[in-house]
C-alpha positions as CSV (number, residue, x, y, z in Angstrom):
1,X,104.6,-63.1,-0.1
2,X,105.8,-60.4,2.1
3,X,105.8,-57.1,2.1
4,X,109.0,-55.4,1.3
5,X,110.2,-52.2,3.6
6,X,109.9,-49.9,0.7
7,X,106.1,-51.1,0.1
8,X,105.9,-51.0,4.3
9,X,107.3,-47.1,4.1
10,X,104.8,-46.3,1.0
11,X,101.7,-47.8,3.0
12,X,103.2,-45.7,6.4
13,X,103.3,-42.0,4.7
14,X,100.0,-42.6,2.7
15,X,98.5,-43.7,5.9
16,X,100.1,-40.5,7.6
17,X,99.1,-38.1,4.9
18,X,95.3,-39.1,5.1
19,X,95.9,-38.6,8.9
20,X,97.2,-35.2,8.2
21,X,94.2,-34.6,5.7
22,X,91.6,-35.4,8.0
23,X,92.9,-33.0,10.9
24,X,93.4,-29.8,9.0
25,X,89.9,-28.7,9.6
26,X,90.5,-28.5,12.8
27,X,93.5,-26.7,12.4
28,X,92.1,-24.2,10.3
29,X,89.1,-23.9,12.7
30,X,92.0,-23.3,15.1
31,X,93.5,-20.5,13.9
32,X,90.3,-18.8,12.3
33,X,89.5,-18.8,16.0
34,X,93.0,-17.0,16.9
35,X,92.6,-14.5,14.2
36,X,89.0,-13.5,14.6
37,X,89.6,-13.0,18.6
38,X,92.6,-10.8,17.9
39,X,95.3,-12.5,20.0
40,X,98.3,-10.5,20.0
41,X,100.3,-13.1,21.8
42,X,103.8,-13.5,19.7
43,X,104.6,-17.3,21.5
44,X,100.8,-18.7,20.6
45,X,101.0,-17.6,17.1
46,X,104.6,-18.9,16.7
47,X,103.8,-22.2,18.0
48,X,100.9,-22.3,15.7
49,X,103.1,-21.0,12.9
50,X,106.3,-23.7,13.6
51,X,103.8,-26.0,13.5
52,X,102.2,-25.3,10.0
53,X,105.5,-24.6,8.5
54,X,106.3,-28.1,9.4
55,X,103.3,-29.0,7.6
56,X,104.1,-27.4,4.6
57,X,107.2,-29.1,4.0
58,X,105.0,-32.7,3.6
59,X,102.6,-30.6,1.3
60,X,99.9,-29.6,3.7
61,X,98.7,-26.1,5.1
62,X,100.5,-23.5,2.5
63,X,97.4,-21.4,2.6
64,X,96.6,-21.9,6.7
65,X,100.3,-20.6,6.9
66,X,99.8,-17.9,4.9
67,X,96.9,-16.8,5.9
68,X,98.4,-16.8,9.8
69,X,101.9,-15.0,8.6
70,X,100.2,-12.0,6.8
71,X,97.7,-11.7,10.5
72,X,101.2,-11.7,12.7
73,X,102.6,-9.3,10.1
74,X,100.2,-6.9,11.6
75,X,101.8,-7.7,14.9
76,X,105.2,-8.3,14.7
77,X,107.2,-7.4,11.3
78,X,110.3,-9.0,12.4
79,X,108.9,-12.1,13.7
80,X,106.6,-12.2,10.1
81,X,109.6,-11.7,8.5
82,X,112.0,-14.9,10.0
83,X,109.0,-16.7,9.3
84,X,108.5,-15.5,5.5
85,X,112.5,-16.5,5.0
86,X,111.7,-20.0,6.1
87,X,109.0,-20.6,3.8
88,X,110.7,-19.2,1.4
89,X,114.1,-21.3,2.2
90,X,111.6,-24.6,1.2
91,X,111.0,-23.6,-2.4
């Protein structure tokens, strides 16, 4: 019997997700290593931050992204801010 495209697409984003799962160590490793070397550098931190809001909206990284948007809210208000209304905009 074959395998339906819904059962196809199930397989696909659990396969993704445990993907996902297995690299956020690194991730977090990642940007423990930004924070604790005190880069000021508002494009890094951005790219880092577009990327873990993009997370978040499949369910992975809330706290990494947090944790990053309250460090470049020592940095940059405004910037914090845009990204604090896009989080927000998810819920």
């Amino acid at each position: 019997m074959e395998k339906d495209a819904f059962q196809e697409l199930a397989e696909l984003i659990h396969a993704i997700n445990e993907r996902l799962a297995q690299q956020m160590p690194l991730l977090e490793e990642e940007i423990e290593r930004l924070i604790s070397s005190g880069n000021t550098e508002n494009n890094t931190i951005e790219n880092y931050l577009d990327t873990l809001l993009s997370l978040t909206m499949h369910g992975f990284g809330d706290a990494l992204f947090i944790r990053l948007l309250e460090y470049y809210n020592t940095i940059d208000l405004d910037g914090a801010m845009f990204y604090w209304n896009e989080y927000d905009k998810q819920e």
